[in-house]
N, C-alpha and C positions, 0 to 999 in steps of 0.2 A: 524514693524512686519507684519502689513498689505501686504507688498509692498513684503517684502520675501514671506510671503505666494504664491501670484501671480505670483511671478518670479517660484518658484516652480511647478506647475501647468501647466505652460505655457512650460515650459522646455521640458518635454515629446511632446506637441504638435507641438514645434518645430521640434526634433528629428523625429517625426512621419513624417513630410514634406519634413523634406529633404531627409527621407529616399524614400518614396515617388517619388521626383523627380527624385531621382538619376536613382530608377526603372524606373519611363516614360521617360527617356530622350531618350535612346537608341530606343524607342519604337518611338517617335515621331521622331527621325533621320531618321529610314526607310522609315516613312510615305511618310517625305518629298525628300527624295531621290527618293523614287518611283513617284512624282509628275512632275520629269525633267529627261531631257536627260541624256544619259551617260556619255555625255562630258561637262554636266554642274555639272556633281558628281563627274568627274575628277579633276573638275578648282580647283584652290585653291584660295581662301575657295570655299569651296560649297556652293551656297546656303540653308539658316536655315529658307524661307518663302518658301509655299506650290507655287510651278509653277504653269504653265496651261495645263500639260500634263496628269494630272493625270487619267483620265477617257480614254483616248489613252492608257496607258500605261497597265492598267487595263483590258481592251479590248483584247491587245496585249497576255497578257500574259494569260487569260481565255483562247483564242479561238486557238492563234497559235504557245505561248512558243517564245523562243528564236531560235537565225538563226544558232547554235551550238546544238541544240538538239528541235525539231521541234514538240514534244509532247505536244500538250496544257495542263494547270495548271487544267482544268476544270477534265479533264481524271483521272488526278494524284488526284485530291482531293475524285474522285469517287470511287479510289482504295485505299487511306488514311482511307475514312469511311468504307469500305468493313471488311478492318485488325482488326480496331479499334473496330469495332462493334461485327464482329466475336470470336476476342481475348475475348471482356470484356462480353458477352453476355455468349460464350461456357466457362469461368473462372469460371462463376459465377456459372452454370448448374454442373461440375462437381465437383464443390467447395463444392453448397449445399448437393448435395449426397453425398460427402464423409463425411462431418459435419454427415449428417444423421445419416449415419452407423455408424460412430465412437462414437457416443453421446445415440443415441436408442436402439442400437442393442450390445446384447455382443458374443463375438463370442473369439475363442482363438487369441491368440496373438493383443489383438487390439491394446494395449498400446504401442507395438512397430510395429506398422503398422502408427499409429501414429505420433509418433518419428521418424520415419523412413518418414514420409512425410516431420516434419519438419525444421529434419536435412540437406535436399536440401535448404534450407535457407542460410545456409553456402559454398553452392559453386554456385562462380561467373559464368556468362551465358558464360564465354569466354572459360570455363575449360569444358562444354559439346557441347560446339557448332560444332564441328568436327564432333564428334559421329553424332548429331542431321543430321547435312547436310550431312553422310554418307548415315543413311537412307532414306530421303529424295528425295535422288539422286535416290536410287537403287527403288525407289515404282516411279518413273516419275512425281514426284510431283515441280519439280522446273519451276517455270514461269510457276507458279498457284494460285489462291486464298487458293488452300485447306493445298497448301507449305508454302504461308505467316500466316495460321491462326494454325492449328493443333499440331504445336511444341509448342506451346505460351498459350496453353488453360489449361495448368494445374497450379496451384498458391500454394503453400504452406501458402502463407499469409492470400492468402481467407478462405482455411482450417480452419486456424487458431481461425481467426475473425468469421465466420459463427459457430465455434464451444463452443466458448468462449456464445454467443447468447443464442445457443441453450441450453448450461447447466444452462441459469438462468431461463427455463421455466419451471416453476411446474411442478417434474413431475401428478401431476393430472389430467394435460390436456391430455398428451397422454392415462392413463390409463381410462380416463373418455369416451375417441376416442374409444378405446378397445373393452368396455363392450358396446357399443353402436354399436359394431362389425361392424367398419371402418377396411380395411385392411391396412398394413402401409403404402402404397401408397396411399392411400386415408387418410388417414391422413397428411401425407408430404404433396400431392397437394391443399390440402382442406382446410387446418387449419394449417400447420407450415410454409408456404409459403406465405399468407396474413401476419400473423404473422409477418412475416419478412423484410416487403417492406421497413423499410428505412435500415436496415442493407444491404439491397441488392442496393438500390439505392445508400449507400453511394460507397459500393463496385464497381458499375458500374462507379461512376466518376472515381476513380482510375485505373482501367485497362481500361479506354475507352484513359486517357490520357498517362497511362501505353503502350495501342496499337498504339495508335497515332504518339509517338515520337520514336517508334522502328524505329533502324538505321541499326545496324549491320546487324541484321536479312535478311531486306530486302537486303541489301546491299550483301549479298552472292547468295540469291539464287535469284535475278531478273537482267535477260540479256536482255531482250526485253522491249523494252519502253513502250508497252500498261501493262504492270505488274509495273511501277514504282509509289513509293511512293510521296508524297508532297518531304520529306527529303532526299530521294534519288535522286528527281529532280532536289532539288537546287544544291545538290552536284555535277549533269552531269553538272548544267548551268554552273557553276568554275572551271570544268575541259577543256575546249577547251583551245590546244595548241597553235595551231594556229590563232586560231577565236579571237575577240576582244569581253573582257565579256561585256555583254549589261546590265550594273549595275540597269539599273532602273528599267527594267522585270523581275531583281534575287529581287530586297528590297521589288516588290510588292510582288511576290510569297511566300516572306518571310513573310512578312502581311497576306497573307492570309494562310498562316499555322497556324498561332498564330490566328484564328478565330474561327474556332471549340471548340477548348478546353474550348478559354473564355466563351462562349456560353454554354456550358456543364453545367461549375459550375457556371454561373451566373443564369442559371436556375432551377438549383437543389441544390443551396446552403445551404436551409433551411433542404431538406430532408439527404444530406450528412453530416450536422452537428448533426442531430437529429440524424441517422445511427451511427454514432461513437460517440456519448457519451451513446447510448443505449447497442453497441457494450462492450462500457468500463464496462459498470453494470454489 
C-alpha cells in the first residue's frame, strides 16, 4: 500500500520531467548549433556538444548579421524593443482610459460602446489588416516606428481586464476622491492608477510578449533593414536564394530572440501572477 502510494506521487513528477524535457530540448539544439559552423550543423549527425565557436558566432551575429542580409542582430533587437515596448506601454495607457470611462463615468450608450469594443475580440487580425495598411500607407507611416506601434495599441482584452478591476473597487473610494474635490483626473492618476500596479504589470508582460513576437505586422509594412524586427530578420536570414544559409548565425539570433521575453517574466513573475488573480476578483 505503501509502495502504491509512492509510485502514485512520483507519477506526476515524472510526467512533469518529461514534459519538461521535451520543451528544453529544442531549446538546447539551437544553443548548440549556434556553437559550430555551418557545415558542422549540416554533417550528419550534428553535433549535440557545445563547439568552440560559440562567442565568434555571437560576435558575428550582434555586430555584422549574416553575408545575405548584412543588418546586425544588435539593430534588430533595438527595434524589437522599440514595438514591444510601444505596443504594451501605449495598450496599456488607452486600455486604462477607456476602463475609466466605461466603469466611472455614465454617459448614453456606454453599454454598447462597450460591446462594441469587445466584440473586435471576434475578428481575426488577418480580416483588418488590409484596411489598417491602407491607412497607414496613405499618412506615410510605413518604415517607421510610429507604422510599427500605433495600429497595435488598442486591445479589447486590456479593456476587458482593467474593467473587470475596476468594478471591484468600492465605489467609496471614488466618492470619498469627490467630496475631497479631486477632479477625476486626479483621481485616476492619484489613487486608481497606484491602485492598479499589478493588474497593469501583469498586463504589460502580456503585450510586451504580445509586441515582441508580432510577425505579420512588421512583415508588411518594413522594406528597409534599419526598420526590421528580431523575426523579421530571421526570416530575411532563410530567404537567400542564392547565398548559402549560415545556420549558426540564424540558431544564435534565434537564441537571442527567446531572451527578452524570458527576462520579462522571470522578473515580474510574482507581480503578473498577483495581477491576474487580483484581475479574476
Amino acid at each position: 500500500m505503501v509502495e502504491h502510494s509512492k509510485f502514485k506521487k512520483l507519477l506526476p513528477h515524472l510526467f512533469l520531467w518529461l514534459g519538461i524535457i521535451i520543451m528544453l530540448f529544442p531549446i538546447y539544439f539551437i544553443f548548440v548549433a549556434s556553437s559550430h559552423t555551418s557545415a558542422e550543423i549540416l554533417a550528419a549527425p550534428m553535433p549535440m556538444k557545445i563547439g568552440p565557436h560559440l562567442i565568434e558566432n555571437y560576435r558575428r551575429a550582434l555586430t555584422e548579421g549574416t553575408s545575405n542580409m548584412g543588418t546586425p542582430v544588435l539593430s534588430m533587437i533595438k527595434n524589437s524593443l522599440i514595438m514591444a515596448l510601444g505596443i504594451s506601454i501605449g495598450k496599456i495607457l488607452v486600455s486604462l482610459l477607456a476602463a475609466f470611462a466605461i466603469v466611472f463615468f455614465d454617459f448614453p450608450l456606454k453599454k454598447f460602446c462597450f460591446w462594441s469594443i469587445f466584440i473586435t475580440l471576434m475578428l481575426p487580425v488577418e480580416v483588418r489588416i488590409m484596411p489598417t495598411y491602407k491607412v497607414i500607407a496613405d499618412l506615410h507611416m510605413l518604415n517607421s516606428y510610429a507604422g510599427l506601434i500605433l495600429p497595435m495599441i488598442v486591445s479589447a482584452t486590456a479593456v476587458f481586464l482593467f474593467r473587470q478591476y475596476f468594478m471591484s473597487i468600492p465605489r467609496e473610494i471614488p466618492e470619498a476622491s469627490q467630496i475631497d474635490g479631486a477632479t477625476p483626473m486626479q483621481f485616476f492618476r492619484n489613487i486608481l492608477i497606484p491602485m492598479s500596479r499589478t493588474p497593469i504589470a501583469a498586463m504589460f508582460v502580456i503585450q510586451f510578449i504580445y509586441g515582441w513576437n508580432q510577425y505579420l505586422w512588421p512583415l508588411l509594412i518594413t522594406t528597409k533593414p534599419e526598420f526590421y524586427t528580431l523575426l523579421i530578420g530571421i526570416n530575411r536570414m532563410l530567404s537567400g536564394a542564392d547565398v548559402q544559409i549560415e545556420w549558426n548565425i540564424v540558431m544564435a539570433t534565434t537564441l537571442l530572440a527567446m531572451l527578452p521575453p524570458v527576462v520579462i517574466i522571470l522578473l515580474m513573475q510574482k507581480q503578473f501572477v498577483a495581477g491576474m488573480t487580483e484581475t479574476e476578483k
